[in-house]
C-alpha positions in Angstrom: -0.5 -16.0 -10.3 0.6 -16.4 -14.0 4.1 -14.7 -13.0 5.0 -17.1 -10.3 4.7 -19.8 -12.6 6.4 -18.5 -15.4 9.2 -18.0 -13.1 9.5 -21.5 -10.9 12.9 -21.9 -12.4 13.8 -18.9 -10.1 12.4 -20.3 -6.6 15.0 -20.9 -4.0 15.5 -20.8 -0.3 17.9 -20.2 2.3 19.1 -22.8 4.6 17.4 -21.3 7.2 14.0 -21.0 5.3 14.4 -24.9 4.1 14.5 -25.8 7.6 11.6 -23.1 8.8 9.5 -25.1 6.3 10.3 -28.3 7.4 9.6 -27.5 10.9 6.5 -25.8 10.2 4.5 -28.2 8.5 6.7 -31.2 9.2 8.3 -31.8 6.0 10.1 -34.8 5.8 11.8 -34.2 1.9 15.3 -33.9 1.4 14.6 -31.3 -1.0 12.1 -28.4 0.0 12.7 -26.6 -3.2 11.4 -29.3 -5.6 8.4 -30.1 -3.4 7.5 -26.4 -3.1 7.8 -25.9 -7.0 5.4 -29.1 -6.9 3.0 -27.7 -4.5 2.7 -24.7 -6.4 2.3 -26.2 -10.2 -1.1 -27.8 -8.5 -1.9 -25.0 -5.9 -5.6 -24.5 -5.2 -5.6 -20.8 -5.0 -1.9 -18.3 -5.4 -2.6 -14.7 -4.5 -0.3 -11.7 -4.0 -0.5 -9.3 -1.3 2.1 -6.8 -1.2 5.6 -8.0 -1.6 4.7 -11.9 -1.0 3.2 -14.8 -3.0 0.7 -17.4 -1.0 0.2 -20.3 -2.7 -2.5 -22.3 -1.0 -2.3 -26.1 -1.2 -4.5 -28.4 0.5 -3.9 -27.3 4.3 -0.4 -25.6 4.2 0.8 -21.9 2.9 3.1 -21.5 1.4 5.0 -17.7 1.3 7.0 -16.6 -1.3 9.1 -13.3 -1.7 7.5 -11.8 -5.2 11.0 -10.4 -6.3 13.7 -12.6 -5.1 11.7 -15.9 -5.5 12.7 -16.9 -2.5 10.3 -19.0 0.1 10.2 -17.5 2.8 8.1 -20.3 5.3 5.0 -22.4 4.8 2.5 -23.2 7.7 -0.4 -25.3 7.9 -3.5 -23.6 7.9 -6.7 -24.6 10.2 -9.3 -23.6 7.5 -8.9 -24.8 4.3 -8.8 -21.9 1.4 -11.5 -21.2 -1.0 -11.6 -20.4 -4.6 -12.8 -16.5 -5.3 -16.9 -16.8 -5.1 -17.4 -20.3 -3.1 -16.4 -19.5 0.1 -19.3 -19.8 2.7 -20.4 -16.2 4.0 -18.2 -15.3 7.0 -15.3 -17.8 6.7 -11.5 -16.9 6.5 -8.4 -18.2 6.1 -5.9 -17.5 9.3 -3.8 -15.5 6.8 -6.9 -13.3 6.0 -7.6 -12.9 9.7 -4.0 -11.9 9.9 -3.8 -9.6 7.1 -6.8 -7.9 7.7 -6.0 -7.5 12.0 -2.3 -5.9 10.8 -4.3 -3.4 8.4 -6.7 -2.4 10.2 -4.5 -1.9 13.5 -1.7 0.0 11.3 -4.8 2.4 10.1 -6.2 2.8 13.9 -2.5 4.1 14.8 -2.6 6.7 12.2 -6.4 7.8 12.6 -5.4 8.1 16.8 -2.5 9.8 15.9 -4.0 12.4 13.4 -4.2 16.3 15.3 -8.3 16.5 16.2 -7.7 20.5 17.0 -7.0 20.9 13.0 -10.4 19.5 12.1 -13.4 21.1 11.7 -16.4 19.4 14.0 -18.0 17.4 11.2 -14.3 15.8 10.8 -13.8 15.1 14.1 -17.1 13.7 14.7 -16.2 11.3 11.1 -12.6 10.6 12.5 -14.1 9.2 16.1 -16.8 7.0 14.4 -14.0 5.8 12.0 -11.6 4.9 15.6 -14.7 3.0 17.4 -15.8 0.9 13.8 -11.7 0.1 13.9 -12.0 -1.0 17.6 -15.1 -3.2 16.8 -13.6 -4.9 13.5 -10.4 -5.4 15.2 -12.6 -6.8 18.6 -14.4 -9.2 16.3 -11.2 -10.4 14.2 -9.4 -11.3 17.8 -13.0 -13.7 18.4 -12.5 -15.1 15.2 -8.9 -16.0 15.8 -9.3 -17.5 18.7 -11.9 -19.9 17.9 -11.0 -23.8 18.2 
């Protein structure tokens, strides 16, 4: 968090990504860099997964490239964010649902791809449990998406 504001003098977009945010969370600003570098300075939560920032600000995203600096979109989100230990049990952000579906389907690929005849029985029995618990959590994140 502390990095990407000791480095909002580097934040920039394309003209392509100034428009994408515009559109996304109609943005009405001549100058989406400024009032990105704005939302960030008073963002309720920033967190960094992977190569992007997400700087959370009262019901929009915004994504940042952790190398480059550059925005990459912003979206408005349907569930406000909540601060590390005050969010209610069970509640997510649609960027956590969305994180966590891409995981955990990436990780059922491998597991159903993994050669069964080189395991011994105890490791087969372990690697089917681990497919069917994927299936579930991946059932139940797909309910929680498509709530209203």
């Amino acid at each position: 968090m502390q990095e990407l504001l000791e480095n909002l003098d580097k934040i920039h977009t394309t003209v392509l990504g100034a428009e994408r945010v515009k559109k996304n969370i109609a943005l009405e600003v001549d100058d989406v860099v400024d009032w990105c570098k704005v939302q960030i300075e008073g963002a309720d939560q920033i967190t960094r997964n992977g190569k992007n920032w997400y700087v959370f600000k009262d019901n929009s995203t915004i994504t940042v490239n952790a190398h480059s600096y550059t925005i990459i979109t912003a979206h408005k989100n349907k569930k406000q964010p909540y601060k590390t230990g005050s969010r209610p049990k069970g509640e997510f952000t649609e960027h956590e649902l969305d994180e966590a579906h891409r995981s955990l389907l990436s990780t059922l690929h491998k597991c159903e791809n993994i050669d069964i005849s080189k395991l011994g029985k105890s490791q087969q029995t372990l690697l089917e449990r681990r497919i069917a618990a994927l299936k579930v959590a991946l059932i139940l994140i797909e309910k929680e998406q498509r709530k209203p």
